[in-house]
Biopython code that builds the backbone (N, CA, C, O; Angstrom):
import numpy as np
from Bio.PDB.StructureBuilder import StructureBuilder

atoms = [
    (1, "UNK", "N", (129.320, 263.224, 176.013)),
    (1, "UNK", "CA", (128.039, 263.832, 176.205)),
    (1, "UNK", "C", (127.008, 263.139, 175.310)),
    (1, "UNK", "O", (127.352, 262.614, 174.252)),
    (2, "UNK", "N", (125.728, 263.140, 175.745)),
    (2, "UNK", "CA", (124.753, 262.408, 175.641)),
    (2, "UNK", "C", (124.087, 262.851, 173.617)),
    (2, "UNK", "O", (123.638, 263.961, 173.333)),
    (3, "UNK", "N", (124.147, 262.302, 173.124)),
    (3, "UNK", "CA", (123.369, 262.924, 171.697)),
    (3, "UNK", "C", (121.464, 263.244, 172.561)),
    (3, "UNK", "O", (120.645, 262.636, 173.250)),
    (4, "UNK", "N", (121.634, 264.488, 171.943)),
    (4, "UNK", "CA", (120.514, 265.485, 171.828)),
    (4, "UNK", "C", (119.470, 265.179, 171.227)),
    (4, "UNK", "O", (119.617, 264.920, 170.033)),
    (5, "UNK", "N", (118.026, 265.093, 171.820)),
    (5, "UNK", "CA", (116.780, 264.809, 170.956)),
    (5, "UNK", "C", (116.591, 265.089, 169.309)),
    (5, "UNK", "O", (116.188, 264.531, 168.288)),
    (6, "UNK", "N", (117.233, 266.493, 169.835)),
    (6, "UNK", "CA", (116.887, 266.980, 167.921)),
    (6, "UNK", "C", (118.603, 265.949, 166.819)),
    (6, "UNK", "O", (118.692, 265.592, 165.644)),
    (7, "UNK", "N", (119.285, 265.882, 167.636)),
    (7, "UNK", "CA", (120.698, 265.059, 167.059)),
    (7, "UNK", "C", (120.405, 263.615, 166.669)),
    (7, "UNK", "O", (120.847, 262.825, 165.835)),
    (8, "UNK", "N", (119.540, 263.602, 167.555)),
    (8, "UNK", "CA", (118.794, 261.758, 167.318)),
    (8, "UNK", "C", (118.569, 262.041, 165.952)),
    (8, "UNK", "O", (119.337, 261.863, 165.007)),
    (9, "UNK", "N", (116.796, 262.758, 165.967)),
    (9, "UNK", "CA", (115.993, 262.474, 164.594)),
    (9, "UNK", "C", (116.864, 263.098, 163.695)),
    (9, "UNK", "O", (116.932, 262.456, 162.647)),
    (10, "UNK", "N", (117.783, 264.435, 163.709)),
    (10, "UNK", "CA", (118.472, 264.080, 162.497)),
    (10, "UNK", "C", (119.539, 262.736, 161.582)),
    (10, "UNK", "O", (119.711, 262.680, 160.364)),
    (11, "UNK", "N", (119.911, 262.113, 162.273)),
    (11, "UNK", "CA", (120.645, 261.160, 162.092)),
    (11, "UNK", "C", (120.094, 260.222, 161.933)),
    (11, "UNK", "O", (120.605, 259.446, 161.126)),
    (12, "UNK", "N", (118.421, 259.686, 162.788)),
    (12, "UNK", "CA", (117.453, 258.129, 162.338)),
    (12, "UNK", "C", (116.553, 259.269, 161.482)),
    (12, "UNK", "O", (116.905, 259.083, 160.317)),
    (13, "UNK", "N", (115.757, 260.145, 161.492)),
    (13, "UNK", "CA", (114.902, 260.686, 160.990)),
    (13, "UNK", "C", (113.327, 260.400, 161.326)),
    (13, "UNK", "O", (112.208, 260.552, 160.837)),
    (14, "UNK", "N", (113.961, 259.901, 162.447)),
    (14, "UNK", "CA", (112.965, 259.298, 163.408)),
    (14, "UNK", "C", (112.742, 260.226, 164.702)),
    (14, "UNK", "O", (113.734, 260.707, 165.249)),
    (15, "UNK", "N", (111.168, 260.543, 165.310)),
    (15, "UNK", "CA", (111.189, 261.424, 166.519)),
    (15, "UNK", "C", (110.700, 260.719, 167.959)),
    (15, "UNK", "O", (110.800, 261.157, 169.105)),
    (16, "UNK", "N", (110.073, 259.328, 167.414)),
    (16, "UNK", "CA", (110.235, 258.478, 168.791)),
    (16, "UNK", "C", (111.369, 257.814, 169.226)),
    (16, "UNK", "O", (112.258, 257.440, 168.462)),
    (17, "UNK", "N", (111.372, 257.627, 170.625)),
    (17, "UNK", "CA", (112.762, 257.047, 171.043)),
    (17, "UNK", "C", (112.476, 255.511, 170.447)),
    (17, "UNK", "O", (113.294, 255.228, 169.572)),
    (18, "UNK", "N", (111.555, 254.508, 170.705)),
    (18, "UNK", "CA", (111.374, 253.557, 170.163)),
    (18, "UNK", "C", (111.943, 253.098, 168.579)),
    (18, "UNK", "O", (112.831, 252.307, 168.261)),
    (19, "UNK", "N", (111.164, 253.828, 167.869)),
    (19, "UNK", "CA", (111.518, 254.159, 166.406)),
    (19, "UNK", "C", (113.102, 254.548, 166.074)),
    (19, "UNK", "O", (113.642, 254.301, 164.996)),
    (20, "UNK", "N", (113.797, 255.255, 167.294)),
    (20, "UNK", "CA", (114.664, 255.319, 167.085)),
    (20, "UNK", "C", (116.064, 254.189, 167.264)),
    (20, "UNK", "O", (117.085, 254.128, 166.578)),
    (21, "UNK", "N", (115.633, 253.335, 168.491)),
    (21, "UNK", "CA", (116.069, 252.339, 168.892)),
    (21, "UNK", "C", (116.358, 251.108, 167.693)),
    (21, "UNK", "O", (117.403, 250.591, 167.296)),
    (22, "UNK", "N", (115.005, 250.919, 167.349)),
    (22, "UNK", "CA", (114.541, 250.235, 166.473)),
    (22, "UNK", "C", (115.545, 250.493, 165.066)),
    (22, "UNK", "O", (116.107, 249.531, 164.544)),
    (23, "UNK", "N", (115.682, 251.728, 164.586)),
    (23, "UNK", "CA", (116.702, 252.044, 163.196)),
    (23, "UNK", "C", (117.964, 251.379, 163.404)),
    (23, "UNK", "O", (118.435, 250.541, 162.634)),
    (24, "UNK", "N", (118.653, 251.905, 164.797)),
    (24, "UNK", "CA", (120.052, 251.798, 165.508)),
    (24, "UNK", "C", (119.999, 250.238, 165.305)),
    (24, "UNK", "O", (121.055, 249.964, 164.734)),
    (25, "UNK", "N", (119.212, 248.986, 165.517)),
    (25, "UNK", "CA", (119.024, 247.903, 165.500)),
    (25, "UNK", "C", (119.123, 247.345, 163.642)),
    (25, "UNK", "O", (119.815, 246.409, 163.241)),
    (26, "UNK", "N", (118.245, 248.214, 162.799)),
    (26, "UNK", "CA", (118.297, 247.566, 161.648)),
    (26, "UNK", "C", (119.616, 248.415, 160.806)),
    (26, "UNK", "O", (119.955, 247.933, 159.725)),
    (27, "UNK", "N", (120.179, 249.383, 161.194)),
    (27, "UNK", "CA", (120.992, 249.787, 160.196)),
    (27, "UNK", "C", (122.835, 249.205, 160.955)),
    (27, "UNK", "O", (123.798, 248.923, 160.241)),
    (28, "UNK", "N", (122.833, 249.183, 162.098)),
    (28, "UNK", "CA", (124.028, 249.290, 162.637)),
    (28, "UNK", "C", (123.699, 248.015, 163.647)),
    (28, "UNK", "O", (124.619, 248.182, 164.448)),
    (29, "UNK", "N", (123.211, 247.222, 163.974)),
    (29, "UNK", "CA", (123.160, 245.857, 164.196)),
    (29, "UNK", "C", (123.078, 246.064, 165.813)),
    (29, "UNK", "O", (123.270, 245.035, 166.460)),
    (30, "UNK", "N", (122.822, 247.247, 166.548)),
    (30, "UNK", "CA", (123.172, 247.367, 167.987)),
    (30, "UNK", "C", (121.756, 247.862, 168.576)),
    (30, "UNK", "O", (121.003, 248.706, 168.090)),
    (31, "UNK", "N", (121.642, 247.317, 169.428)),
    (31, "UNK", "CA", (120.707, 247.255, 170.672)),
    (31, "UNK", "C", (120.723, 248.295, 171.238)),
    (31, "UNK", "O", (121.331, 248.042, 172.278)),
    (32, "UNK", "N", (120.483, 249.212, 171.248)),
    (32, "UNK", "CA", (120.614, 250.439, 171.936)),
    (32, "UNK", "C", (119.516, 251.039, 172.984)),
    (32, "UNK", "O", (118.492, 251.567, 172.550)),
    (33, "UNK", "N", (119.739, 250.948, 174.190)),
    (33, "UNK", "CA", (118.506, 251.565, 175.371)),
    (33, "UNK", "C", (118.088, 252.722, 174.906)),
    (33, "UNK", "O", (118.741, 253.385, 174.100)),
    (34, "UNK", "N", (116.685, 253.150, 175.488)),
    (34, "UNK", "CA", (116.459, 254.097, 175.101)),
    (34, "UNK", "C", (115.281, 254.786, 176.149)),
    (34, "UNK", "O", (114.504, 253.917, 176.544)),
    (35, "UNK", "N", (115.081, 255.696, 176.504)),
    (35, "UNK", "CA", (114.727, 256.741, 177.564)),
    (35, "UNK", "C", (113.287, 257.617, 176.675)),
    (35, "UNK", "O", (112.920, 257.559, 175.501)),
    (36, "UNK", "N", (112.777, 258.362, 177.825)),
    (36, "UNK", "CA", (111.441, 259.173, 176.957)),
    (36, "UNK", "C", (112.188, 260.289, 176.081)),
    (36, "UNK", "O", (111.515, 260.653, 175.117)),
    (37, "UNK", "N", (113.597, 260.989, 176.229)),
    (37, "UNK", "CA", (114.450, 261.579, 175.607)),
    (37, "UNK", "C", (114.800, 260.751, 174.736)),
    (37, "UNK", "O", (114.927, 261.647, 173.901)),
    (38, "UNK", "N", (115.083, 259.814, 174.148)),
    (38, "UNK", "CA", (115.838, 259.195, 172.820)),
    (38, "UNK", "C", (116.544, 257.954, 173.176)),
    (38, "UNK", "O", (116.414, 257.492, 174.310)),
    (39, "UNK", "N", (117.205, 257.438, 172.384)),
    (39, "UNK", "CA", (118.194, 256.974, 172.155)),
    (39, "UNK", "C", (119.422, 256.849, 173.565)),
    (39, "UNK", "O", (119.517, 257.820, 174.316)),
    (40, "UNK", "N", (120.043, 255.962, 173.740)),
    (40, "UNK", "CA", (121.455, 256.914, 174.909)),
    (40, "UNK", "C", (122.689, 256.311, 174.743)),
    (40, "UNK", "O", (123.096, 255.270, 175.259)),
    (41, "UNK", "N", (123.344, 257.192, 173.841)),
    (41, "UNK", "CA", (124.094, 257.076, 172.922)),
    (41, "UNK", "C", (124.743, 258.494, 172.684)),
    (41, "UNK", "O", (124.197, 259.516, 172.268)),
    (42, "UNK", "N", (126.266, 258.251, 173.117)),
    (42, "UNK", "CA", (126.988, 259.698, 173.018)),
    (42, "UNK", "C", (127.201, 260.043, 171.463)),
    (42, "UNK", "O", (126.656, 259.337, 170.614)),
    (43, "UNK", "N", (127.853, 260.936, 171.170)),
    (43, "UNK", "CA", (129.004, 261.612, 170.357)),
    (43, "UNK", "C", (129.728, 260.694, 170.014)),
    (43, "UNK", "O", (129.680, 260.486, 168.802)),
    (44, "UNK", "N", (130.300, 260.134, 170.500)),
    (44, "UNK", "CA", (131.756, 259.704, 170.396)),
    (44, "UNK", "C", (131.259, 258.149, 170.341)),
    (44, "UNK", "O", (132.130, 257.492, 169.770)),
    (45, "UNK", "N", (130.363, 257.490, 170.666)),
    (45, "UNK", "CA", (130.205, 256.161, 170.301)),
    (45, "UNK", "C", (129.335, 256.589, 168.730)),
    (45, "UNK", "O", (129.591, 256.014, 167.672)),
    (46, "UNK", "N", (128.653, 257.314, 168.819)),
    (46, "UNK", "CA", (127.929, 257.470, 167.494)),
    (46, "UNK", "C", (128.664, 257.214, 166.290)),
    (46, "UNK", "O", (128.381, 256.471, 165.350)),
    (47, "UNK", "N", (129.863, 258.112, 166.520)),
    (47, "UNK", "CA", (131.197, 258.315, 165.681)),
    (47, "UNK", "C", (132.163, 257.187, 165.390)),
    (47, "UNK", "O", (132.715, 256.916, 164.323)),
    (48, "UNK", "N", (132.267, 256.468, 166.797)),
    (48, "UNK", "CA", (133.218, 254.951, 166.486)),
    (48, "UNK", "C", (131.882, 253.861, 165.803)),
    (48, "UNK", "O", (132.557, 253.004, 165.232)),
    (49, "UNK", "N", (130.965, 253.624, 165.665)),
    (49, "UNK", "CA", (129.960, 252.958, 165.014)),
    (49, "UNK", "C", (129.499, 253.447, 163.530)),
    (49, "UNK", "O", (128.976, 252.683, 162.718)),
    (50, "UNK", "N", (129.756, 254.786, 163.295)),
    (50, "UNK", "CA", (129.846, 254.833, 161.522)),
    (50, "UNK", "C", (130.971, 254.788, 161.281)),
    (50, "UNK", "O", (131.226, 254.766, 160.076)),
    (51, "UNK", "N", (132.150, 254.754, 162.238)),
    (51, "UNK", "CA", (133.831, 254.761, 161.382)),
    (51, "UNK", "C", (133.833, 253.219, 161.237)),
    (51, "UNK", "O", (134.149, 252.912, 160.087)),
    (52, "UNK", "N", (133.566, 252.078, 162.079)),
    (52, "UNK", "CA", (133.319, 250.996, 162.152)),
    (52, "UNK", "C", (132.564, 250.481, 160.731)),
    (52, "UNK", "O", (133.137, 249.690, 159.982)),
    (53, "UNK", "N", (131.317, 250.971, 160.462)),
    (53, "UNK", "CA", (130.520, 250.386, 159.163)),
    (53, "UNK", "C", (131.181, 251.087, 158.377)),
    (53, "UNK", "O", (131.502, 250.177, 157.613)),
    (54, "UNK", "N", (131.797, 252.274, 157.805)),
    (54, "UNK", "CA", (132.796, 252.539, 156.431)),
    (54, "UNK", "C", (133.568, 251.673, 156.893)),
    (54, "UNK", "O", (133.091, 250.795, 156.174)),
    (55, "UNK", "N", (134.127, 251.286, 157.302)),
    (55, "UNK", "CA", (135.942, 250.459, 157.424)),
    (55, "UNK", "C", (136.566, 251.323, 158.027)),
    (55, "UNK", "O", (137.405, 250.919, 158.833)),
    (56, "UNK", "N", (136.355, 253.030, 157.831)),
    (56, "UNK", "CA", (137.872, 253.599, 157.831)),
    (56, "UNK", "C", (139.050, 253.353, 159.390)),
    (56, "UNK", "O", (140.193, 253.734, 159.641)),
    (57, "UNK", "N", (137.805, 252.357, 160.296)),
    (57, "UNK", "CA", (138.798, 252.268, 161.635)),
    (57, "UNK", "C", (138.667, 250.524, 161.386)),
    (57, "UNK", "O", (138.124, 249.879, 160.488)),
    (58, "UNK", "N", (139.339, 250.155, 162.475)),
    (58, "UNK", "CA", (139.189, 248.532, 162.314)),
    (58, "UNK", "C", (138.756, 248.438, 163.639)),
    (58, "UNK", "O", (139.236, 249.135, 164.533)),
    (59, "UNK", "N", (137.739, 247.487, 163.837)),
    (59, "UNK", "CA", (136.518, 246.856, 165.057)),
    (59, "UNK", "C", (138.000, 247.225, 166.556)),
    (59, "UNK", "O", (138.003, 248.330, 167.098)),
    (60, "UNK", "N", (138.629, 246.575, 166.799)),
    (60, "UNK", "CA", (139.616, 247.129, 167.848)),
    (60, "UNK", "C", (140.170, 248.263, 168.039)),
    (60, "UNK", "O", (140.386, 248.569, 169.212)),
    (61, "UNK", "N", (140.681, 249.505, 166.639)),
    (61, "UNK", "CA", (140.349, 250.681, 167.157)),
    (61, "UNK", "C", (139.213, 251.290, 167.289)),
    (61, "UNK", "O", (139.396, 252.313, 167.949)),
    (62, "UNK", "N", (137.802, 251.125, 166.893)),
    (62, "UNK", "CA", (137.048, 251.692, 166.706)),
    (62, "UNK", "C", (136.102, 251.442, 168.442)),
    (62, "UNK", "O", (135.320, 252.312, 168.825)),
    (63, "UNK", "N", (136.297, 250.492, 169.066)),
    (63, "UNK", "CA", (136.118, 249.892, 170.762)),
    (63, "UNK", "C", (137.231, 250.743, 171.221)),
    (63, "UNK", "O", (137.217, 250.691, 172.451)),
    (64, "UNK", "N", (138.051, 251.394, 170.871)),
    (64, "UNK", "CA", (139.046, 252.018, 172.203)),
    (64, "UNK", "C", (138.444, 253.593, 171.781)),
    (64, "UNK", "O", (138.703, 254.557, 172.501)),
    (65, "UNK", "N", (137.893, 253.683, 170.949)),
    (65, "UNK", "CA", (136.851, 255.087, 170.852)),
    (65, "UNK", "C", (135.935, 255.755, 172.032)),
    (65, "UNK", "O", (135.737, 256.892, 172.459)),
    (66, "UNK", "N", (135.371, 254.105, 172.400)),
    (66, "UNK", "CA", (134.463, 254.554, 172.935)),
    (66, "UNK", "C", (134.484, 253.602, 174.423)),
    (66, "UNK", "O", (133.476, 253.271, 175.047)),
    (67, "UNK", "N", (135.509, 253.365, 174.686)),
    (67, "UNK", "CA", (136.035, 252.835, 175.879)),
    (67, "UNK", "C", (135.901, 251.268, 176.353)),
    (67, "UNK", "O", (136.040, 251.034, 177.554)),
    (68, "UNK", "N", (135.649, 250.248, 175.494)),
    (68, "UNK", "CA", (134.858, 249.036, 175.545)),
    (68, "UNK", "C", (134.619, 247.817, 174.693)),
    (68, "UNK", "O", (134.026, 248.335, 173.746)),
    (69, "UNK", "N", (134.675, 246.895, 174.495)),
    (69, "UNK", "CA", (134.030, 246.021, 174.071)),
    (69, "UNK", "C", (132.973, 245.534, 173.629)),
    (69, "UNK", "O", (132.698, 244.562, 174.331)),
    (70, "UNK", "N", (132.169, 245.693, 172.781)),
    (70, "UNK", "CA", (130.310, 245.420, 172.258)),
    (70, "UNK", "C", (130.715, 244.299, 172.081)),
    (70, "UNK", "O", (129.634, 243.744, 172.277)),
    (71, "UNK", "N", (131.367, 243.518, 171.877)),
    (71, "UNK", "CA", (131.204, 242.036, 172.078)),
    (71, "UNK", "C", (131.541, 241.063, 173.311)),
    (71, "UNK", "O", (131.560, 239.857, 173.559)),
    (72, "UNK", "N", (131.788, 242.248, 173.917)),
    (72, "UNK", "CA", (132.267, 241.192, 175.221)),
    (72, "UNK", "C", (131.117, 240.372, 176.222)),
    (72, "UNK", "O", (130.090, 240.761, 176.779)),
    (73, "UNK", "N", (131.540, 239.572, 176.185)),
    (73, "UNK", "CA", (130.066, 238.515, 177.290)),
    (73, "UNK", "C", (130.704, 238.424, 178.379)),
    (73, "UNK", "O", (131.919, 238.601, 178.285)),
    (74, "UNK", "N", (130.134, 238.126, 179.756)),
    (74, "UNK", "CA", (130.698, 238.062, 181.130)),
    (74, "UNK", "C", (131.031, 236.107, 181.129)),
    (74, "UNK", "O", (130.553, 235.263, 180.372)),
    (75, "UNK", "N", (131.962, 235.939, 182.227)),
    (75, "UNK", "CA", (132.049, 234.217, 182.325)),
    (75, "UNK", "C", (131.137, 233.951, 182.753)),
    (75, "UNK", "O", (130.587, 234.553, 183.676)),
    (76, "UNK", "N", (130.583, 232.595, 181.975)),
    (76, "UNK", "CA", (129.559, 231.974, 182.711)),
    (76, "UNK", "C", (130.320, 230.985, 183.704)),
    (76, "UNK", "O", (131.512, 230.794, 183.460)),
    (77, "UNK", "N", (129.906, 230.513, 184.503)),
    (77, "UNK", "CA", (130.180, 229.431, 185.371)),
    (77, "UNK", "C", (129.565, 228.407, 186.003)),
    (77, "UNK", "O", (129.519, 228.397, 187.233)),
    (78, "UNK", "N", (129.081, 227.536, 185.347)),
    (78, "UNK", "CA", (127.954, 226.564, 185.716)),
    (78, "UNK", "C", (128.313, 225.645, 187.023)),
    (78, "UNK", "O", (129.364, 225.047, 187.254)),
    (79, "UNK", "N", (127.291, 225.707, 187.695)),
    (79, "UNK", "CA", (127.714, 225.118, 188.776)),
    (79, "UNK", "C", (126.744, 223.742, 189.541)),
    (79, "UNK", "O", (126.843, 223.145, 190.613)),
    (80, "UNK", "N", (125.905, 223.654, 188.487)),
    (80, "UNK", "CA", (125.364, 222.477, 188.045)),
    (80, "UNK", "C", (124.453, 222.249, 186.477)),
    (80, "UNK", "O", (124.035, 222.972, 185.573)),
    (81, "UNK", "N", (124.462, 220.816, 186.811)),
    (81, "UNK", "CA", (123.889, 220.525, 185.123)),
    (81, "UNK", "C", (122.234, 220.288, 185.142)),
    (81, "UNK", "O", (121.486, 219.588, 185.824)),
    (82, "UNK", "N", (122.024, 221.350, 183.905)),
    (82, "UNK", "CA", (120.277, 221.001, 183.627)),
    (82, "UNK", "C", (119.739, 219.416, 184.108)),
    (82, "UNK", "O", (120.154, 218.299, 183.801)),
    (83, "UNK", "N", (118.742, 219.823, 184.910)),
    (83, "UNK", "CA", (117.978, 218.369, 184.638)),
    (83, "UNK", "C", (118.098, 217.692, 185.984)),
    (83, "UNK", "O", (117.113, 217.259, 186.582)),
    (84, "UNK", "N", (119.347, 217.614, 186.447)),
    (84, "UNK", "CA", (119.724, 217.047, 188.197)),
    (84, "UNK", "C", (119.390, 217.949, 189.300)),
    (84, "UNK", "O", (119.620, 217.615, 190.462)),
]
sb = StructureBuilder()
sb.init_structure("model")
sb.init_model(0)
sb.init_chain("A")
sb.init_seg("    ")
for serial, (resi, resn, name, xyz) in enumerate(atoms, 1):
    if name == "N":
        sb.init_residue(resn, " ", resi, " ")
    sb.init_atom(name, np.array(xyz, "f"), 0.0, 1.0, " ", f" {name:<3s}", serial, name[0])
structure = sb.get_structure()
């Protein structure tokens, strides 16, 4: 479930979604979308992203938290070269 307007600004201390985006970016290094409601960002990823910055999980359990990969990139596949 989705974190709650008032769940946002307690946690950035921030009440725009922008502003809030923006914290999620300088404190926890993640890009996070964000809506005229906040932030969009559950519970449960909130939770694997501060267990992640203490240590107390390690980056591979702390991705099966929240169902996924934050580092994963899609294949590229070039199928011609710049310039030709």
């Amino acid at each position: 479930m989705r974190l709650t307007p008032d769940e946002l600004e307690k946690i950035t201390g921030r009440s725009m979604p922008a502003a809030q985006a923006r914290w999620f970016k300088t404190h926890y290094g993640q890009e996070i979308p964000h809506d005229r409601k906040g932030v969009i960002i559950t519970a449960q990823a909130w939770e694997a992203m501060v267990a992640r910055k203490c240590g107390t999980v390690a980056k591979g359990e702390a991705l099966n938290l929240v169902g996924g990969d934050i580092d994963a990139r899609p294949t590229v596949k070039l199928t011609k070269a710049l310039g030709q």
